[in-house]
Gaussian input, Z-matrix of N, CA and C with variables (Angstrom, degrees):
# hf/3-21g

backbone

0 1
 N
 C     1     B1
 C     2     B2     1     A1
 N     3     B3     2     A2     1     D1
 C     4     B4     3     A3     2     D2
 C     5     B5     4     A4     3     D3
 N     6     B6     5     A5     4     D4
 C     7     B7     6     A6     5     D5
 C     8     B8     7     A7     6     D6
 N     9     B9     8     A8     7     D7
 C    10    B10     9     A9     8     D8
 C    11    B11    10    A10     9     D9
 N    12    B12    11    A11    10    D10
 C    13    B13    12    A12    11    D11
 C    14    B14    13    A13    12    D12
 N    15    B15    14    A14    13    D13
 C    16    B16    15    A15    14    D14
 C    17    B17    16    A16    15    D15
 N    18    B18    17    A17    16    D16
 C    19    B19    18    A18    17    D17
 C    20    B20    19    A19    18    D18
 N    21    B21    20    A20    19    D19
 C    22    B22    21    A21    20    D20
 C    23    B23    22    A22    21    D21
 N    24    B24    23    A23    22    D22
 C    25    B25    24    A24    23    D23
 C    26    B26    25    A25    24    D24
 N    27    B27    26    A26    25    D25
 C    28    B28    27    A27    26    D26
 C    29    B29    28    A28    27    D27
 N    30    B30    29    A29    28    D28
 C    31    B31    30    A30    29    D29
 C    32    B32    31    A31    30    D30
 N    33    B33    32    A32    31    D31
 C    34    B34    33    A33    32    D32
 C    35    B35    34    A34    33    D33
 N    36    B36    35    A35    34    D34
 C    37    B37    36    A36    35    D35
 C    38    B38    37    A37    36    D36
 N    39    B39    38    A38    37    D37
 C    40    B40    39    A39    38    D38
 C    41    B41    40    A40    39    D39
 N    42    B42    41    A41    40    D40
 C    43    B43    42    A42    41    D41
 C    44    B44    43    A43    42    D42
 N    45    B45    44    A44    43    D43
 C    46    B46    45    A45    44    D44
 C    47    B47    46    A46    45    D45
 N    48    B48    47    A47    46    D46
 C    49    B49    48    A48    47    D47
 C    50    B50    49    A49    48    D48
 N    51    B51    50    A50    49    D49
 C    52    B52    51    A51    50    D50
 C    53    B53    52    A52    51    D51
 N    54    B54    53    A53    52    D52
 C    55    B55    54    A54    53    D53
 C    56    B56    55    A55    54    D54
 N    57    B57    56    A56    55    D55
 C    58    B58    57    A57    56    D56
 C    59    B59    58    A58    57    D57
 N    60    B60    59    A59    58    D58
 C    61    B61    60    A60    59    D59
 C    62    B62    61    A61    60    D60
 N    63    B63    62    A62    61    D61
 C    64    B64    63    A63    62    D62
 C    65    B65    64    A64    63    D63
 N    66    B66    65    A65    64    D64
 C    67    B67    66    A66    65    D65
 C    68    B68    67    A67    66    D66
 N    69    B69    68    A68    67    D67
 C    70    B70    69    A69    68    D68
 C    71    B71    70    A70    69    D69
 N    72    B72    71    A71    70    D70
 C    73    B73    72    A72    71    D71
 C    74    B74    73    A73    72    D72
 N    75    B75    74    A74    73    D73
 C    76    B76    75    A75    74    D74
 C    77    B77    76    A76    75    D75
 N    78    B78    77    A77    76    D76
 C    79    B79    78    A78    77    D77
 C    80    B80    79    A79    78    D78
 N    81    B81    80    A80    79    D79
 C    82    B82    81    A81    80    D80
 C    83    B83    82    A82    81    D81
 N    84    B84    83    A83    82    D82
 C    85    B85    84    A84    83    D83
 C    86    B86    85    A85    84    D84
 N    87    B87    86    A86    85    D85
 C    88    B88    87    A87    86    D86
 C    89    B89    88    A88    87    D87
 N    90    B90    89    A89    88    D88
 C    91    B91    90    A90    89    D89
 C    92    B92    91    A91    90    D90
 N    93    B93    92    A92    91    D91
 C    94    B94    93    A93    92    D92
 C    95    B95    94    A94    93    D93
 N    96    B96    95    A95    94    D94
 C    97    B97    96    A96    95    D95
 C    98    B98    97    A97    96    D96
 N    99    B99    98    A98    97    D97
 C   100   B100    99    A99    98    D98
 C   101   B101   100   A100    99    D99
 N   102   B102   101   A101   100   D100
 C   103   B103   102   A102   101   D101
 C   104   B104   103   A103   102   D102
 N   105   B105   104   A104   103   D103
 C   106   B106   105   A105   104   D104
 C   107   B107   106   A106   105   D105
 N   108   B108   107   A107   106   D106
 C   109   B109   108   A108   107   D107
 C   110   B110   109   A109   108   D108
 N   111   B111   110   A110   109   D109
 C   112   B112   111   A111   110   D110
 C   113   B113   112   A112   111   D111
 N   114   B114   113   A113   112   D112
 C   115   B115   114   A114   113   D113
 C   116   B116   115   A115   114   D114
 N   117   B117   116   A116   115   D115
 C   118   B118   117   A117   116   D116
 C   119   B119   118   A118   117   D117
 N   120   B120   119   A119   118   D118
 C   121   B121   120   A120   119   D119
 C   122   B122   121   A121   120   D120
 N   123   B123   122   A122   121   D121
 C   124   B124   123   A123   122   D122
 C   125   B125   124   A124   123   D123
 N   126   B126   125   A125   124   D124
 C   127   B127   126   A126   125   D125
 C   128   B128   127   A127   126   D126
 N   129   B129   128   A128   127   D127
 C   130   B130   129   A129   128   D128
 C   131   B131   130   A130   129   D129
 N   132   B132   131   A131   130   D130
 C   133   B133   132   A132   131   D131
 C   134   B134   133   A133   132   D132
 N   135   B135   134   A134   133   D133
 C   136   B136   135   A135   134   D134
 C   137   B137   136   A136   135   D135
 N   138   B138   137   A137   136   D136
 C   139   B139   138   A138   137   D137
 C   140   B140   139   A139   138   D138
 N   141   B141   140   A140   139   D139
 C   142   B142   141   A141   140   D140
 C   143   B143   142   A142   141   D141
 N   144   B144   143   A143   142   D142
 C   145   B145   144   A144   143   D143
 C   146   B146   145   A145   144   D144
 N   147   B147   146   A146   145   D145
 C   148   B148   147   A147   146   D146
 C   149   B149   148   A148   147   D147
 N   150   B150   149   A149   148   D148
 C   151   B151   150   A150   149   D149
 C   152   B152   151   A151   150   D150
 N   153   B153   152   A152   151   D151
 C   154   B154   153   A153   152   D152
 C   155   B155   154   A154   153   D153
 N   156   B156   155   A155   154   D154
 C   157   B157   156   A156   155   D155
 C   158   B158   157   A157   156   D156
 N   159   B159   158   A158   157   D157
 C   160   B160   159   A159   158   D158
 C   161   B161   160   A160   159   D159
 N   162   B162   161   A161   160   D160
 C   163   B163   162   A162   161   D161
 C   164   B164   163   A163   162   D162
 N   165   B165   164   A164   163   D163
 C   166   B166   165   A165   164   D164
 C   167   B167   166   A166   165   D165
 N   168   B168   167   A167   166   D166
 C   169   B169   168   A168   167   D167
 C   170   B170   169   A169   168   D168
 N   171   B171   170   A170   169   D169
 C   172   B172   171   A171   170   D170
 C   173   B173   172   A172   171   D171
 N   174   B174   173   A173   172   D172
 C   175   B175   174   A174   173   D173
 C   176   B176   175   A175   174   D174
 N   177   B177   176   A176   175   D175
 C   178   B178   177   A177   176   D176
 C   179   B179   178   A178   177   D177
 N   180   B180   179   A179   178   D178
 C   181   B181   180   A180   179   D179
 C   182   B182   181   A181   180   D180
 N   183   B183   182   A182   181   D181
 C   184   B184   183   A183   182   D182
 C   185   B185   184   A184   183   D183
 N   186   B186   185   A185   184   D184
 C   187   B187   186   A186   185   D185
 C   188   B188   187   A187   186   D186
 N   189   B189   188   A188   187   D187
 C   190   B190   189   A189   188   D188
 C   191   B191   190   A190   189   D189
 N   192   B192   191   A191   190   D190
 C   193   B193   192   A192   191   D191
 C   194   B194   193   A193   192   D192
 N   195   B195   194   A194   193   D193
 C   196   B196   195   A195   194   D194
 C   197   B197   196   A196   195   D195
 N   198   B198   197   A197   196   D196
 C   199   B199   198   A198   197   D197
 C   200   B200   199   A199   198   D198
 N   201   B201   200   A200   199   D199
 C   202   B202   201   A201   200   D200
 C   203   B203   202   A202   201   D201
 N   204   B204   203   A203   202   D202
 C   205   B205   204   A204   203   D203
 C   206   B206   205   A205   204   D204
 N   207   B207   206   A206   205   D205
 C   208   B208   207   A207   206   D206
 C   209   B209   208   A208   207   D207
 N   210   B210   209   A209   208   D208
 C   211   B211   210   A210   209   D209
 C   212   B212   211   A211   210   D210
 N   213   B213   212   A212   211   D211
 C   214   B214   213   A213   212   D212
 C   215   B215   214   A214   213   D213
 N   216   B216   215   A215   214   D214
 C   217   B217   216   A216   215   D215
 C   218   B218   217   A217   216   D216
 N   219   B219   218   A218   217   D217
 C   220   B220   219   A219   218   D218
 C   221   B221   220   A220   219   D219
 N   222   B222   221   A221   220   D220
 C   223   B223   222   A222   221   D221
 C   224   B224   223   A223   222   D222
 N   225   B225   224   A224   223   D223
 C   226   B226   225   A225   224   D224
 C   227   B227   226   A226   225   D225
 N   228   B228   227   A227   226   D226
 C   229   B229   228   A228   227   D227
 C   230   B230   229   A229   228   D228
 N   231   B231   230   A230   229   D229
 C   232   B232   231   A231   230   D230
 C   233   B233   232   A232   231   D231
 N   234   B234   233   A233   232   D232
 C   235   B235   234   A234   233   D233
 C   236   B236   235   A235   234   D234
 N   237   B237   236   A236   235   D235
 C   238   B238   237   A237   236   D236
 C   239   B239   238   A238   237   D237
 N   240   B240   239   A239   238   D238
 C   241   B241   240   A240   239   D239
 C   242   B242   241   A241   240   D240
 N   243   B243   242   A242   241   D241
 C   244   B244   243   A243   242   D242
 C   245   B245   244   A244   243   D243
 N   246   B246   245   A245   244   D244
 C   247   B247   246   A246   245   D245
 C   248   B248   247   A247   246   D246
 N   249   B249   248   A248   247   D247
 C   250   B250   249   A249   248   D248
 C   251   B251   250   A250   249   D249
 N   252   B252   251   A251   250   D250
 C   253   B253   252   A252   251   D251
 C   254   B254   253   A253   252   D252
 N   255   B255   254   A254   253   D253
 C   256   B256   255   A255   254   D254
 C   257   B257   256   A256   255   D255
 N   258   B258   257   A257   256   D256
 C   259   B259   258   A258   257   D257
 C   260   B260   259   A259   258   D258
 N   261   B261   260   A260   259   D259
 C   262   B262   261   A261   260   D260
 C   263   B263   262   A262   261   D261
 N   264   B264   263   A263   262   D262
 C   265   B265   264   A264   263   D263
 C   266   B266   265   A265   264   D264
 N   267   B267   266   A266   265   D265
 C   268   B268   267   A267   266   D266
 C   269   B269   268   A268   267   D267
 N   270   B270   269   A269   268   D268
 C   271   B271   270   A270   269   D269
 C   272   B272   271   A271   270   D270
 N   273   B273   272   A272   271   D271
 C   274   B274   273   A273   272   D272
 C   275   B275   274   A274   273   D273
 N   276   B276   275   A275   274   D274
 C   277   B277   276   A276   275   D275
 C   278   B278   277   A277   276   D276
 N   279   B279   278   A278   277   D277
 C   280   B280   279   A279   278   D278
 C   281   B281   280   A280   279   D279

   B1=1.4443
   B2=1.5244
   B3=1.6384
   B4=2.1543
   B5=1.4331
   B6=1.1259
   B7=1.7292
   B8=1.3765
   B9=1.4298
   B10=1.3643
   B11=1.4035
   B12=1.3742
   B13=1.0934
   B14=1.5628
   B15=0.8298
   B16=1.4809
   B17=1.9040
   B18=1.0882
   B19=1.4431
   B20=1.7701
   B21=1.7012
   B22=1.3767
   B23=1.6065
   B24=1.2197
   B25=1.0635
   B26=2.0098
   B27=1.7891
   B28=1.1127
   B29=1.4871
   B30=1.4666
   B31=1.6308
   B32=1.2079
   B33=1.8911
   B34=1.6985
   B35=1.7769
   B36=1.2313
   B37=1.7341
   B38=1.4141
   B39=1.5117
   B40=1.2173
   B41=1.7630
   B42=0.7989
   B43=1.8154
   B44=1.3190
   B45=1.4201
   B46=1.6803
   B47=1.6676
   B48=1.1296
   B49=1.8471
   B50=1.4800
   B51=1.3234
   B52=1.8451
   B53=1.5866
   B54=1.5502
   B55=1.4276
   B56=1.6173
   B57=1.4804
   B58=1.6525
   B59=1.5615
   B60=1.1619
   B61=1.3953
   B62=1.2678
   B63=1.8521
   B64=1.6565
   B65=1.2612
   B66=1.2779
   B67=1.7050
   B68=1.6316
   B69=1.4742
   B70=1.3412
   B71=1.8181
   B72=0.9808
   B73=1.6245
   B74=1.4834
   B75=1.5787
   B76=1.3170
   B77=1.8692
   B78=0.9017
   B79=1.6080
   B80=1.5664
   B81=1.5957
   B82=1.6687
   B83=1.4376
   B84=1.3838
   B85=1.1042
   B86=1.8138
   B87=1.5090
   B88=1.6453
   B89=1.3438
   B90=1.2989
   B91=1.7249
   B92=1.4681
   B93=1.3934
   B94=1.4089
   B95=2.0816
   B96=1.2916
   B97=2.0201
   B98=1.8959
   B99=1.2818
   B100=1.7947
   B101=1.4758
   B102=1.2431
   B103=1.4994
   B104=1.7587
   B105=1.7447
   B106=1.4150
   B107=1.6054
   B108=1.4877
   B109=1.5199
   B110=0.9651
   B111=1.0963
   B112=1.5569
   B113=1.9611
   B114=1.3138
   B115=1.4649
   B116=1.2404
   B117=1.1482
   B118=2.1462
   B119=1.0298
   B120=1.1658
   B121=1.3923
   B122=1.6654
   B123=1.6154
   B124=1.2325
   B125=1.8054
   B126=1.1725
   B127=1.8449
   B128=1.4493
   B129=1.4752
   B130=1.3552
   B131=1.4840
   B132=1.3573
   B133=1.3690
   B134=1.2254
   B135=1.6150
   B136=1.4295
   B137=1.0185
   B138=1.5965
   B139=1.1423
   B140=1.5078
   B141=1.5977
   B142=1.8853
   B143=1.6511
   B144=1.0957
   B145=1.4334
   B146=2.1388
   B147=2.0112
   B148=1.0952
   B149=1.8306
   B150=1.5626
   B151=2.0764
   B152=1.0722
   B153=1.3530
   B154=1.1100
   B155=1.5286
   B156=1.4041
   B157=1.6566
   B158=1.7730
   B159=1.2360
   B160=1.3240
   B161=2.2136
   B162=1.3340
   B163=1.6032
   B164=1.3145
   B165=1.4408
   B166=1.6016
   B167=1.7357
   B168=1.3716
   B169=1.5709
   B170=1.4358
   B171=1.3799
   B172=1.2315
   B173=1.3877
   B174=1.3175
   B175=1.7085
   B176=1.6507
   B177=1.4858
   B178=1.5755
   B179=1.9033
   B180=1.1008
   B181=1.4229
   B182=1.7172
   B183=1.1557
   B184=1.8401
   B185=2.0067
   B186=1.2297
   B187=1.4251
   B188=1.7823
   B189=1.4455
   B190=1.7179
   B191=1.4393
   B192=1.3278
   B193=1.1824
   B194=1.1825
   B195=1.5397
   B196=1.6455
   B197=1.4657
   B198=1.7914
   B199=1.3689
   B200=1.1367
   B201=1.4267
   B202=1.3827
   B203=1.7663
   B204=1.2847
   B205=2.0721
   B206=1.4618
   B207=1.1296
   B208=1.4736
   B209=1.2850
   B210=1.3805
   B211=1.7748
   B212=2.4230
   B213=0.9474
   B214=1.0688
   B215=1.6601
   B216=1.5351
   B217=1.4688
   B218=2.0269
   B219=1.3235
   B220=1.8070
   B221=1.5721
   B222=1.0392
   B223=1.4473
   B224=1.4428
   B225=1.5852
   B226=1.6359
   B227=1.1239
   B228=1.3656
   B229=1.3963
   B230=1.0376
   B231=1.4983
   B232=1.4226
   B233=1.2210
   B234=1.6049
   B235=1.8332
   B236=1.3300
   B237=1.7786
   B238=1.1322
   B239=1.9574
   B240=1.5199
   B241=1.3924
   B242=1.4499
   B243=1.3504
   B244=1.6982
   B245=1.3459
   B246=1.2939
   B247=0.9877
   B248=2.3559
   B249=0.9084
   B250=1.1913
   B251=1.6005
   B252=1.5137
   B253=1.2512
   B254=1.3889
   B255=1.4064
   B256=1.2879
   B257=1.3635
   B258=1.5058
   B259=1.4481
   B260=1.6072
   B261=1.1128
   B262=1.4945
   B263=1.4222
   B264=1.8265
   B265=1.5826
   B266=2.0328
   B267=1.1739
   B268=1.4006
   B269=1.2138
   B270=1.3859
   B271=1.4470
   B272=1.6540
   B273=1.5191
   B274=1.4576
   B275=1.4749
   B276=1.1459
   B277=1.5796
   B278=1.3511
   B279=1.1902
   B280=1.1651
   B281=1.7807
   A1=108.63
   A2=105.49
   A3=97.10
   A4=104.42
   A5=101.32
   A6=109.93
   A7=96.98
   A8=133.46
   A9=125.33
   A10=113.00
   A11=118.99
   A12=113.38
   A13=109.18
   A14=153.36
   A15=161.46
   A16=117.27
   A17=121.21
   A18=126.97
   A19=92.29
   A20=94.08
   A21=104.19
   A22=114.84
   A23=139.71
   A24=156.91
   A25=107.37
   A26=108.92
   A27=102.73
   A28=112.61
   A29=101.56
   A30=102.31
   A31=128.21
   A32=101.37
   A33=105.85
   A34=96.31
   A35=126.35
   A36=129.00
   A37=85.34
   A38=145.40
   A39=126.57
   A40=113.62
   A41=101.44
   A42=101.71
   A43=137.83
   A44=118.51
   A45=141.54
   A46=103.66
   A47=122.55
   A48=116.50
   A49=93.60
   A50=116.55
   A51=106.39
   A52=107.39
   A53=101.29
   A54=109.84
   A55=129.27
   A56=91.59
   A57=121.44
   A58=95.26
   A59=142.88
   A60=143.74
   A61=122.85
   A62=87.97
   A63=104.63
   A64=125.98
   A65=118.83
   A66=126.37
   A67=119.21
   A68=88.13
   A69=93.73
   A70=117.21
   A71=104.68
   A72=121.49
   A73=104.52
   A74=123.14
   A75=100.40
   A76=130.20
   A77=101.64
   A78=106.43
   A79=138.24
   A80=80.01
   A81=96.51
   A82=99.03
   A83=130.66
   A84=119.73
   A85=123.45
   A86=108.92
   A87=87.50
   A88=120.12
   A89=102.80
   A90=108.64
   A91=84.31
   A92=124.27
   A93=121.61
   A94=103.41
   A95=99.68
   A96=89.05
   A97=96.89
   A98=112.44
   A99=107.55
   A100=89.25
   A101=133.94
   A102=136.54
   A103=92.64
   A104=92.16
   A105=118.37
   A106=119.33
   A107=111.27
   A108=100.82
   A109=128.66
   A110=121.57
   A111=127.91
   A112=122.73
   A113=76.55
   A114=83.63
   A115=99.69
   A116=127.17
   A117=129.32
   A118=70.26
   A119=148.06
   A120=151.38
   A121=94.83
   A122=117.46
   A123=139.65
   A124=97.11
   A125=86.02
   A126=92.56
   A127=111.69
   A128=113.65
   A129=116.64
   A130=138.03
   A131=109.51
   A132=127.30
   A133=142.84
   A134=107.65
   A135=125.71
   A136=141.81
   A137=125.26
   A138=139.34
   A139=107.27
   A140=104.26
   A141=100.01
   A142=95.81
   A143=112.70
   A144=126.11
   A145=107.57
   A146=89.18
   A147=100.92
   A148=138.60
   A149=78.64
   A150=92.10
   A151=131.59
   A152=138.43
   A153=146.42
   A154=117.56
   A155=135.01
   A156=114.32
   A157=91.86
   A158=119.38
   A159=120.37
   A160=93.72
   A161=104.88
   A162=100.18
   A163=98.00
   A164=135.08
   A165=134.13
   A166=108.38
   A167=97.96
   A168=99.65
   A169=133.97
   A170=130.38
   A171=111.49
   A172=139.58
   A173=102.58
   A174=93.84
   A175=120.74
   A176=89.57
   A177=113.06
   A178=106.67
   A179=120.87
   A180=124.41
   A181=89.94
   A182=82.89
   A183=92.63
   A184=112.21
   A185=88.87
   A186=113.76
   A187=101.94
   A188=97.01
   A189=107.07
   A190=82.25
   A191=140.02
   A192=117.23
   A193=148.48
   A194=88.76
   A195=107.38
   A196=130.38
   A197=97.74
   A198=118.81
   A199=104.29
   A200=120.25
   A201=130.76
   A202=118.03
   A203=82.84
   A204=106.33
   A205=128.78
   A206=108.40
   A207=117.79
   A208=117.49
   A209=128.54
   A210=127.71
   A211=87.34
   A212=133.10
   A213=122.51
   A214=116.45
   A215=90.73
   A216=94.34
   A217=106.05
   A218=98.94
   A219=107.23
   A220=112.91
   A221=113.43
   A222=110.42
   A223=108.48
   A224=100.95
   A225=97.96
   A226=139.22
   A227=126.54
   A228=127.64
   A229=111.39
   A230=136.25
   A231=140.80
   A232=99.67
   A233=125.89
   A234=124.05
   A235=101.18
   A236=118.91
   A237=132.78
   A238=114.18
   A239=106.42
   A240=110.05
   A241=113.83
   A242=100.11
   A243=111.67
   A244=118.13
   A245=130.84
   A246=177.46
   A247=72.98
   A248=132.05
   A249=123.17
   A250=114.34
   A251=108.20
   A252=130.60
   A253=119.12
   A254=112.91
   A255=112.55
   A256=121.93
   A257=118.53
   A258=121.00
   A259=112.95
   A260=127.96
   A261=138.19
   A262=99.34
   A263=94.06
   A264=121.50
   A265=115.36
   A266=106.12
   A267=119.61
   A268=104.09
   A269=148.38
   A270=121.78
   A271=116.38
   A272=96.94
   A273=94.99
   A274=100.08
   A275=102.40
   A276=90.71
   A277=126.51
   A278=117.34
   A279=113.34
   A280=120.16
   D1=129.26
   D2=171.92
   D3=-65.90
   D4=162.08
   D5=174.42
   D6=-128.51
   D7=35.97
   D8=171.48
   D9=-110.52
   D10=-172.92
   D11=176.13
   D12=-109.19
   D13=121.41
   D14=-175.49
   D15=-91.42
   D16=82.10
   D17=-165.74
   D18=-46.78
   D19=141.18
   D20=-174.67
   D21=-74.74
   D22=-6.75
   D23=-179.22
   D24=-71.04
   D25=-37.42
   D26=173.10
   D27=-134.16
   D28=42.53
   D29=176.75
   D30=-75.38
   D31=-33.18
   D32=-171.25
   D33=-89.03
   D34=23.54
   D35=177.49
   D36=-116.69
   D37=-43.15
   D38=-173.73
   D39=-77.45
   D40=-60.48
   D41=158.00
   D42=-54.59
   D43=-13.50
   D44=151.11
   D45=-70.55
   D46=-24.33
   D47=-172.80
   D48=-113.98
   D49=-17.25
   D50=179.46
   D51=-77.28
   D52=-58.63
   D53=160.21
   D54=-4.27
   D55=-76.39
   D56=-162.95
   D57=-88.66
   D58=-20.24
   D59=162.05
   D60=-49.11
   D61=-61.14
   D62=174.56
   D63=-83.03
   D64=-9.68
   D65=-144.21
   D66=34.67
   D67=59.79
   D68=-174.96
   D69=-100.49
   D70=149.78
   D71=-169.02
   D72=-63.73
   D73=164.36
   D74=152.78
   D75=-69.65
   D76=-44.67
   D77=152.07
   D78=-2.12
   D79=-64.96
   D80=-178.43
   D81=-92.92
   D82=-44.94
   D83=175.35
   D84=-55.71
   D85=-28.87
   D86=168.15
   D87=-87.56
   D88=3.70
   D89=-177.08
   D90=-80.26
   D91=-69.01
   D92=-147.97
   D93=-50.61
   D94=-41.78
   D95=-170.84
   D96=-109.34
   D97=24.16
   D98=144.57
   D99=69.68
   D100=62.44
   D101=165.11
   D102=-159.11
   D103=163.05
   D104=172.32
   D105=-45.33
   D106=138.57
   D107=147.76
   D108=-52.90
   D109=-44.65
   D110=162.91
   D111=-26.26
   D112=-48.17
   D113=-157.93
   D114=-79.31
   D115=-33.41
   D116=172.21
   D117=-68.64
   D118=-124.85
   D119=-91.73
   D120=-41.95
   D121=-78.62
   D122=169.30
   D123=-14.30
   D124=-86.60
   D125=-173.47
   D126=-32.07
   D127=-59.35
   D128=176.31
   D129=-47.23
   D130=-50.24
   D131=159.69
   D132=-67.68
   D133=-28.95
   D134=156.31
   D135=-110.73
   D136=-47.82
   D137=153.31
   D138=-27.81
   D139=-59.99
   D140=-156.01
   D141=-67.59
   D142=-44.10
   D143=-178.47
   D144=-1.45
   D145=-76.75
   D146=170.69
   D147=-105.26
   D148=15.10
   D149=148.99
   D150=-98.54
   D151=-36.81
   D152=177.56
   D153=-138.08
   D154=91.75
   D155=-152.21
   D156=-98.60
   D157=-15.04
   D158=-171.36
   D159=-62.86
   D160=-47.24
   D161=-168.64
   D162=-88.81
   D163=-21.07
   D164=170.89
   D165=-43.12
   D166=-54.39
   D167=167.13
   D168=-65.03
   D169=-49.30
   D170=142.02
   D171=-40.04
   D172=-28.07
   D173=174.64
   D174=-84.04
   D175=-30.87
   D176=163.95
   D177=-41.15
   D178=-42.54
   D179=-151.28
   D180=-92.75
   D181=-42.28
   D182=-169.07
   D183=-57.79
   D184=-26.36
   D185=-167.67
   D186=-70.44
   D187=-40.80
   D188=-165.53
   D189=-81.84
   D190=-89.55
   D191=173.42
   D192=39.71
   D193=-92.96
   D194=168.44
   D195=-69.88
   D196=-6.42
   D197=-178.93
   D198=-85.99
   D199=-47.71
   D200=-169.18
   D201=-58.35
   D202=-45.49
   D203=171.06
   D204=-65.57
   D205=-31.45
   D206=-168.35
   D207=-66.62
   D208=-22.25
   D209=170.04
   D210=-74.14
   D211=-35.44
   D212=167.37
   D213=-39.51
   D214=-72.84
   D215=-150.47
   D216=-74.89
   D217=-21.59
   D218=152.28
   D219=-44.60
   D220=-53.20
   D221=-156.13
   D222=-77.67
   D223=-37.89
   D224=154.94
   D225=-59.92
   D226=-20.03
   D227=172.40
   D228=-87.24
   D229=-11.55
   D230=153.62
   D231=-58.07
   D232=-50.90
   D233=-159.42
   D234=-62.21
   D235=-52.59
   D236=164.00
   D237=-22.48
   D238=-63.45
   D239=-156.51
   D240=-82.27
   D241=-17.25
   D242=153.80
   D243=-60.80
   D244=-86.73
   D245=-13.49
   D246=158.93
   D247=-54.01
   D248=179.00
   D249=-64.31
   D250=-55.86
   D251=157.56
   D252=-17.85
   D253=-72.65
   D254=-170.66
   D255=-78.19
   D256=-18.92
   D257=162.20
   D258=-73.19
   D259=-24.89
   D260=171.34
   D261=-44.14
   D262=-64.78
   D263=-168.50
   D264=-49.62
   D265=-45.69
   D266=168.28
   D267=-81.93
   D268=-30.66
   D269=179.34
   D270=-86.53
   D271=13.05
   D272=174.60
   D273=-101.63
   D274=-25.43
   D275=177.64
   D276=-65.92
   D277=-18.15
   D278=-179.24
   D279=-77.90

């Protein structure tokens, strides 16, 4: 998590290059600098819009992406939470 303060004037450009650096989600990205989803989202979608439109679009793309994926990477964390479960479930049996 940053522990700085990030002037609001270039927040949704610092989180538009963290983003696209990391391929990071919105998720992880408000986890990573300690603010709302909300508030990336906002920043991201609008803010960058008319600060930077050259990285608005990359993040734009990055965004569909992660949209596009997410019944994926859900379904894995179900496979995951099974899949934990039932080895739990057999090592108690023993």
């Amino acid at each position: 998590m940053i522990h700085f303060v990030i002037s609001d004037g270039r927040r949704a450009e610092v989180i538009g290059l963290y983003m696209i650096e990391h391929g990071a989600t919105v998720r992880a990205a408000s986890a990573h600098f300690g603010i709302s989803k909300s508030t990336v989202h906002k920043d991201v979608t609008t803010d960058l819009r008319h600060q930077n439109p050259a990285l608005f679009t990359a993040v734009a793309e990055l965004l569909e992406k992660n949209k596009s994926e997410r019944h994926l990477r859900g379904g894995e964390a179900t496979r995951q939470k099974y899949s934990r479960a039932e080895k739990q479930k057999d090592f108690l049996k023993i």
